[in-house]
C-alpha positions in Angstrom: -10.2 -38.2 2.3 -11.1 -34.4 1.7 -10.0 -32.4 -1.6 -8.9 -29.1 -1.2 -8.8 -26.7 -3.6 -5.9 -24.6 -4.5 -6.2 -21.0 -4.1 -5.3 -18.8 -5.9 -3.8 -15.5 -4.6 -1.7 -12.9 -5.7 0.9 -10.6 -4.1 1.0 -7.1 -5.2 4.6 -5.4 -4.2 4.5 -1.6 -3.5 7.7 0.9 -2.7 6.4 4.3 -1.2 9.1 7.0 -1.3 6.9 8.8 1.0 3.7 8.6 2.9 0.9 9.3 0.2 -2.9 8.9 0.1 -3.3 5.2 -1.6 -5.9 3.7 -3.9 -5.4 0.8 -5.3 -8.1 -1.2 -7.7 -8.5 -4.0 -10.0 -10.6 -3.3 -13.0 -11.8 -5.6 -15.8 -11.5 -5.2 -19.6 -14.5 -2.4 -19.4 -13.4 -0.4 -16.9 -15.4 -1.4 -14.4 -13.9 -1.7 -10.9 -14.0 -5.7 -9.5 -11.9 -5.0 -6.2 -10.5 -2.2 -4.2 -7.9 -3.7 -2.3 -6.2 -0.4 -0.5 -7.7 2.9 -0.3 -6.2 5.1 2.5 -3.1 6.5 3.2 0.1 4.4 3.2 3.9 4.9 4.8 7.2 4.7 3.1 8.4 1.6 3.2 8.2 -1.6 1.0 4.7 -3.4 1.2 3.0 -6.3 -0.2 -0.8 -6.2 -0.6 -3.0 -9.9 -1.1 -5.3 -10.3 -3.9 -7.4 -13.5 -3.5 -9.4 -13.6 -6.7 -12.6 -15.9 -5.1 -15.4 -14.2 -7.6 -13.5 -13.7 -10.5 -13.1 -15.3 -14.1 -9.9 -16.6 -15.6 -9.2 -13.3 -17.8 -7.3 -10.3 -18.4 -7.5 -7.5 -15.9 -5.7 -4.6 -14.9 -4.4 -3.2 -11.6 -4.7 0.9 -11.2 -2.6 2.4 -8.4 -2.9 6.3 -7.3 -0.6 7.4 -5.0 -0.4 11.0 -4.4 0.2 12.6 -7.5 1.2 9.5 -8.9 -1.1 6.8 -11.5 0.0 3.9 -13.2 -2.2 0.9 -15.1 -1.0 -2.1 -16.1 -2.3 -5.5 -16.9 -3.2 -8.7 -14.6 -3.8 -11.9 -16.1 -5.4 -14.2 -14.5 -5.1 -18.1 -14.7 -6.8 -20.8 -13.2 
């Protein structure tokens, strides 16, 4: 009998009111950046970007997106 591991993965929504250059990272507590997971541009439209976390500690992280004109931070905590 094989073991699999569970992985773990997390699903990022987004809602573009219009097309827009997109760059979106995951940094850690230094601001150091551990993942770029889109970087290019993006429609409008509703989208969902994966996040499979392979290489990284259980921790607190945050998530930066840039769309156009727009930046937000916020916080990612990660469990395993």
């Amino acid at each position: 009998m094989q073991r699999h591991r569970l992985k773990a993965i997390s699903c990022l929504l987004l809602g573009m009111a219009a097309q827009a250059e997109v760059v979106l990272k995951i940094l850690d507590l230094t601001g150091r950046v551990v993942a770029v997971l889109v970087n290019g541009p993006m429609p409008s439209g509703e989208h969902s970007v994966v996040f499979e976390p392979d290489n990284l500690a259980s921790g607190l992280y945050f998530y930066r997106l840039q769309a156009g004109e727009f930046v937000e931070t916020r916080r990612l905590l990660l469990i395993r």
